[in-house]
Each structure stands twice: as structure tokens, then as C-alpha cells.
C-alpha positions as a Markdown table, in Angstrom:
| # | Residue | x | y | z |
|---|---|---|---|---|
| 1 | Unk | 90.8 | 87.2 | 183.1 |
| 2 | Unk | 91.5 | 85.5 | 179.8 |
| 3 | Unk | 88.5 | 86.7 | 178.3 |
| 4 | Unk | 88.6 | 90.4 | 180.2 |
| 5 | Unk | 92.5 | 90.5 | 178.0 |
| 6 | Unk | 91.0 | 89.1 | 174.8 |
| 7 | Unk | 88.1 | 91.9 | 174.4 |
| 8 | Unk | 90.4 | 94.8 | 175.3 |
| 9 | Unk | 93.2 | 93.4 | 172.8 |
| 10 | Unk | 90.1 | 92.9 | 170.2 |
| 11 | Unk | 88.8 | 96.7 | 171.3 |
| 12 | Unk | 92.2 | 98.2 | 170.8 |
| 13 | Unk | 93.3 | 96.5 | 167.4 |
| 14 | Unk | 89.5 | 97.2 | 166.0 |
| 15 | Unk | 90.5 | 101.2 | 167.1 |
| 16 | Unk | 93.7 | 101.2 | 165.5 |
| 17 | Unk | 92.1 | 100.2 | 162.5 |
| 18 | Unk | 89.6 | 102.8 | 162.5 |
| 19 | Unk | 92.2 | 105.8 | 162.9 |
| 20 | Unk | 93.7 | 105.2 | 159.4 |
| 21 | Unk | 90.5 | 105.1 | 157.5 |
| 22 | Unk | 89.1 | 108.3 | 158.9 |
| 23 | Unk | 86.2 | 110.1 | 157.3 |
| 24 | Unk | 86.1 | 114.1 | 156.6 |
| 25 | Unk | 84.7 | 116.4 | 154.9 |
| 26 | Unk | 87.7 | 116.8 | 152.2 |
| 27 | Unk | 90.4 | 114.2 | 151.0 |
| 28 | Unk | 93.0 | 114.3 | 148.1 |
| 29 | Unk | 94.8 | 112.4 | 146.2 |
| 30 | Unk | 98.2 | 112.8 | 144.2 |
| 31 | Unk | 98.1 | 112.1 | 140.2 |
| 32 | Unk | 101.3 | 110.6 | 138.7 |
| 33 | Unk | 101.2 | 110.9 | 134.9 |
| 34 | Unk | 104.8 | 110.3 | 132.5 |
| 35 | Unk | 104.5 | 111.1 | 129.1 |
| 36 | Unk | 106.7 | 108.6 | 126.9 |
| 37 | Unk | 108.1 | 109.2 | 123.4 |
| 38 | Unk | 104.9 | 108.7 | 121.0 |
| 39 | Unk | 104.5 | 109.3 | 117.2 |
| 40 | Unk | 101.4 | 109.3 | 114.7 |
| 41 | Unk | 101.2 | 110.1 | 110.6 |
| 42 | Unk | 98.3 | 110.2 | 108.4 |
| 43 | Unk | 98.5 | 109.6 | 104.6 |
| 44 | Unk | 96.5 | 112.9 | 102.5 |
| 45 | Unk | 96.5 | 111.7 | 99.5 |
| 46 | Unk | 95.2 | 107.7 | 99.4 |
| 47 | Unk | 95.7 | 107.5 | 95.5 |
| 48 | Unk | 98.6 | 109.3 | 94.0 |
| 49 | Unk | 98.4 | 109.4 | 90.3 |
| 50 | Unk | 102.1 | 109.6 | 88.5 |
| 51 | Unk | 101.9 | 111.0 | 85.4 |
| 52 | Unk | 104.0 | 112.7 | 82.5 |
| 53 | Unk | 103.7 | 116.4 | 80.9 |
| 54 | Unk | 104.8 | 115.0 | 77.4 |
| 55 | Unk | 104.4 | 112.2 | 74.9 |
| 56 | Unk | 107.9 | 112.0 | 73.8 |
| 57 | Unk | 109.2 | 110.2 | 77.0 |
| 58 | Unk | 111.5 | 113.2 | 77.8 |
| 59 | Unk | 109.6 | 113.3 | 81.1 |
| 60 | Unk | 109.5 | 110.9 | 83.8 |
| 61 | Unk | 106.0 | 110.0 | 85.4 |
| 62 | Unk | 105.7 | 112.4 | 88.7 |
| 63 | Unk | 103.4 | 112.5 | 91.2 |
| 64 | Unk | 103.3 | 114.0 | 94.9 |
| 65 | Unk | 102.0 | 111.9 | 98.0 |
| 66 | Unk | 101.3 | 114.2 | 101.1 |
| 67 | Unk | 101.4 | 113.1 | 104.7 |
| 68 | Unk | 100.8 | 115.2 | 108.5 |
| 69 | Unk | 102.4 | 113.9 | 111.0 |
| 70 | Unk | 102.4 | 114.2 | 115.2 |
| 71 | Unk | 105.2 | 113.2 | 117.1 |
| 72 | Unk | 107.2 | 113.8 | 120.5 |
| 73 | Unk | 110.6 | 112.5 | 120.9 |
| 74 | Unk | 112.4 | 111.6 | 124.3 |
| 75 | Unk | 114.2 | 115.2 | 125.6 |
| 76 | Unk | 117.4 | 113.5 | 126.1 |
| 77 | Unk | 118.7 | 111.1 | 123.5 |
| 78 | Unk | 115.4 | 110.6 | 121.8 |
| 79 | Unk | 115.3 | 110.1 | 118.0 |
| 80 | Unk | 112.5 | 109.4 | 115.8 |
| 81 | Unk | 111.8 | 108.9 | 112.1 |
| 82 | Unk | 109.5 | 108.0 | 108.9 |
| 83 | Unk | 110.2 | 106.1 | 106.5 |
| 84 | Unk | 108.8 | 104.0 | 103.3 |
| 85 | Unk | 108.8 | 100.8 | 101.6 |
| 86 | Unk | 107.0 | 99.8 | 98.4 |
| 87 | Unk | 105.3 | 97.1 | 100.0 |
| 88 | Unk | 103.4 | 95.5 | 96.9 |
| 89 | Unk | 105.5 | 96.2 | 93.6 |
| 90 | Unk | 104.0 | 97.4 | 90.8 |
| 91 | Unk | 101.1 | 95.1 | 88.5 |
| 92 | Unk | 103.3 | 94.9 | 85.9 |
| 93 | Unk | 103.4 | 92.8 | 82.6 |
| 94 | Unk | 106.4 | 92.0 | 80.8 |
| 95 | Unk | 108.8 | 94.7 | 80.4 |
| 96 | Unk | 106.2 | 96.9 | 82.9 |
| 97 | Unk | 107.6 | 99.1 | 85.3 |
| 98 | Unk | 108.5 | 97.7 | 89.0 |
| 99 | Unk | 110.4 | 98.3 | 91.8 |
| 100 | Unk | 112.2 | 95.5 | 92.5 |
| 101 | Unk | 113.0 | 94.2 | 88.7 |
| 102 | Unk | 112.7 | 97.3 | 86.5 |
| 103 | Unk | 113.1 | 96.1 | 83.1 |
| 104 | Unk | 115.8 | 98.5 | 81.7 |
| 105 | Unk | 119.2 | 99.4 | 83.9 |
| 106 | Unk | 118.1 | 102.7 | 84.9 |
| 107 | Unk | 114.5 | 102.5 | 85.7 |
| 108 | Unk | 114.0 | 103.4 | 88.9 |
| 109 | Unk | 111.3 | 105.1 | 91.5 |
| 110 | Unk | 112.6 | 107.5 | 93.1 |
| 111 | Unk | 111.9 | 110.3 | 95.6 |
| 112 | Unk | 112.3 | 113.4 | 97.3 |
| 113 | Unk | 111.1 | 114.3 | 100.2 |
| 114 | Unk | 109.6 | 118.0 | 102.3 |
| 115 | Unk | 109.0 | 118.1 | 105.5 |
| 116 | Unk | 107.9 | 120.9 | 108.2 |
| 117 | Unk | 110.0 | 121.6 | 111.4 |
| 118 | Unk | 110.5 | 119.8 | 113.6 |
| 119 | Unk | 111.7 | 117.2 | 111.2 |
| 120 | Unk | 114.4 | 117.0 | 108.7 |
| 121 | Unk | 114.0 | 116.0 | 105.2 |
| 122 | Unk | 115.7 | 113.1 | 103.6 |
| 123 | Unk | 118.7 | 113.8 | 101.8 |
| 124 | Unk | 118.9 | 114.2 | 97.7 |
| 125 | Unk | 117.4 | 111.7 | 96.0 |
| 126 | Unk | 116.1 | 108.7 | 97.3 |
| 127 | Unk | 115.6 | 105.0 | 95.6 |
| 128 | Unk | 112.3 | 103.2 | 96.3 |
| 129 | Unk | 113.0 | 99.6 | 97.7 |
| 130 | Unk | 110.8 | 96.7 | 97.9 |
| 131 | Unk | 113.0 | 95.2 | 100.9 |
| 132 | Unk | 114.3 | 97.3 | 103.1 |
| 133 | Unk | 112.7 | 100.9 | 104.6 |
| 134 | Unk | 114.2 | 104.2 | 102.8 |
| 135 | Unk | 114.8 | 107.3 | 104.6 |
| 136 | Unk | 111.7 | 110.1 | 104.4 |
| 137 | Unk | 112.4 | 112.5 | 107.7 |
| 138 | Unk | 114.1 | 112.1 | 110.7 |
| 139 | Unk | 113.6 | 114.1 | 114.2 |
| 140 | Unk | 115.8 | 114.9 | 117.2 |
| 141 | Unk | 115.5 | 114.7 | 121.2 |
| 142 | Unk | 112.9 | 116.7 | 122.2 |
| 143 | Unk | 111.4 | 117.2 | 119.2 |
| 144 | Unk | 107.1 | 118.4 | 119.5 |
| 145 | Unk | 104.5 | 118.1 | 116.2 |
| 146 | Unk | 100.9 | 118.2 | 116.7 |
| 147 | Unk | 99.9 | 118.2 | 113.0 |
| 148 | Unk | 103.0 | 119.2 | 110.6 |
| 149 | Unk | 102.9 | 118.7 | 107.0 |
| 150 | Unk | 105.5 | 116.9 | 104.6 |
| 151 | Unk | 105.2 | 115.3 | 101.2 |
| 152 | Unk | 107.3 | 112.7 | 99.1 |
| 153 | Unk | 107.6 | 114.0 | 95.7 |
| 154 | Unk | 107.4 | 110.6 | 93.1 |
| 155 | Unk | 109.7 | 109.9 | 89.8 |
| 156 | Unk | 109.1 | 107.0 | 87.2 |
| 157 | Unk | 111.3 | 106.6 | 84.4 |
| 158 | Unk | 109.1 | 106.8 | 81.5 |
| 159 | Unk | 110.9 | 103.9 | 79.8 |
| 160 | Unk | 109.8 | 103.4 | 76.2 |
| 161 | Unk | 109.6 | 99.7 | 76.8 |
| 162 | Unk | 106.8 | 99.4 | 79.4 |
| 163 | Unk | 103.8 | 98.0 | 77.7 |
| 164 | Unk | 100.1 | 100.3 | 77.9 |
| 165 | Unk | 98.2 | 99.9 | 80.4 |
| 166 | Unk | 97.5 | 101.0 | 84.3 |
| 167 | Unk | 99.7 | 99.8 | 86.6 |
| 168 | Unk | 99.3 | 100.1 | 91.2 |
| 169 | Unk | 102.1 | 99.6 | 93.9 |
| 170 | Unk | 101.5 | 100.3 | 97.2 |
| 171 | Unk | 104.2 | 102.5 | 99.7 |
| 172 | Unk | 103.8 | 101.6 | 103.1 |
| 173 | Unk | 105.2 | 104.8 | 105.3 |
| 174 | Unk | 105.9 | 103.8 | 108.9 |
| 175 | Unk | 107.0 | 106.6 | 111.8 |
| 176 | Unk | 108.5 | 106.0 | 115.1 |
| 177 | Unk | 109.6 | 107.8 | 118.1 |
| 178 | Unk | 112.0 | 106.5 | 120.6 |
């Protein structure tokens, strides 16, 4: 009797089994997918030359760096942003230019920025920092990019005081999406 109640317990609980793994000739399956806040940028121009249209130091050294950027914001609440920071000051020899210790009260790099929809611009002028991140663009909630263009237009006080020669700092622009 013991075995009789064992095989039919067995049978049953082996055909119990088999009813929820059944094979057809279809099946599905449901796909779950969220798409979180997410933001790219890609620098154009990897050198940007800063020069001067005169030799009488009336002009400051200019220059133009251009950037495209992708980016999708958070529809409620969500914020993003790019911004820069000279992260290696300029080579410079005594009195030379540079970020962080220009030589004369007034030297300065500074910048203004352009930037395609969905993003807004940075405000007026901006000063170059070698320790903190300045402002370039900023975006809203909900905001959608898949390529846009901007640029940060460069200016270099052409201080009589810096010595000849070829000077390199590096700007390190950073972008973010929340």
C-alpha cells in the first residue's frame, strides 16, 4: 500500500510539473526597457589656435573651439549641463600668459559661449578657471539632442609683457544629464 501511495504521489507531482512547461507551436515574451537621463559631447576642433588680427596689442588673442553634443534629460525635474575647466594651465615662462597666475591684473581667458536648442548658452562673459568648472550650456527636463552644435568663442589678453614663444593649456569640457 505504501509503495501503491508513493508512485501515484510521484505520478501526480511529476504531471503537475509538466503542465507549466508546456510546448506549442508559438510562445511570447514581454520586453521591459526604461530609458534613463543620458548625455554625450564630442570636441570638433582638437587644436584651437588663439591668435591676434594686429601687431599693436589692441587685439586680444581669439580663437573658436566647436563641440556637438547628444543628450536627454529626465521629463520631470531633469536638468543637465556642460561645462569647462582649464585642466593644465598654460606652458608659460616668466611673465607668460596663464590661467591661474596671469602676470598682469587684468589678464584673463575668457569666453563666450553658442549653443543650438535644446540648450541654453552661458550667460555674458565667462572667466576660465583652473579650479573649479565654469558654465558653457545648460538644459531643461525633457530636453532631446541627437547631434546639436555649439561653440566656446576664446579671448587672451594680448598683454605686452608675455615673453615670445608658443604656449598650450588644455580645457577639459564635461556634460551631464540627470
Amino acid at each position: 500500500m505504501k509503495k501503491t501511495l508513493a508512485t501515484v504521489v510521484f505520478g501526480v507531482l511529476c504531471l503537475g510539473s509538466f503542465a507549466h512547461a508546456q510546448f506549442a507551436a508559438t510562445g511570447t515574451t514581454t520586453l521591459q526597457l526604461t530609458v534613463g537621463p543620458e548625455a554625450a559631447i564630442q570636441i570638433n576642433t582638437a587644436n584651437t589656435p588663439l591668435s591676434t588680427s594686429t601687431t599693436t596689442f589692441a587685439n586680444p588673442f581669439i580663437g573658436t573651439t566647436n563641440f556637438t553634443y547628444k543628450i536627454r534629460t529626465t521629463k520631470v525635474g531633469g536638468t543637465g549641463n556642460v561645462t569647462a575647466q582649464v585642466t593644465s594651465d598654460f606652458t608659460a615662462a616668466t611673465n607668460g600668459p596663464s590661467v591661474a597666475s596671469p602676470p598682469t591684473a587684468g589678464d584673463a581667458l575668457t569666453y563666450t559661449c553658442t549653443v543650438a536648442n535644446p540648450a541654453t548658452a552661458c550667460s555674458g562673459t565667462q572667466t576660465a578657471s583652473t579650479s573649479a568648472s565654469t558654465a558653457v550650456a545648460s538644459f531643461g527636463a525633457d530636453a532631446h539632442a541627437t547631434g546639436n552644435a555649439g561653440s566656446v568663442a576664446w579671448s587672451l589678453t594680448n598683454d605686452p609683457v608675455y615673453p615670445t614663444g608658443s604656449y598650450s593649456a588644455t580645457v577639459t569640457f564635461t556634460i551631464s544629464a540627470t
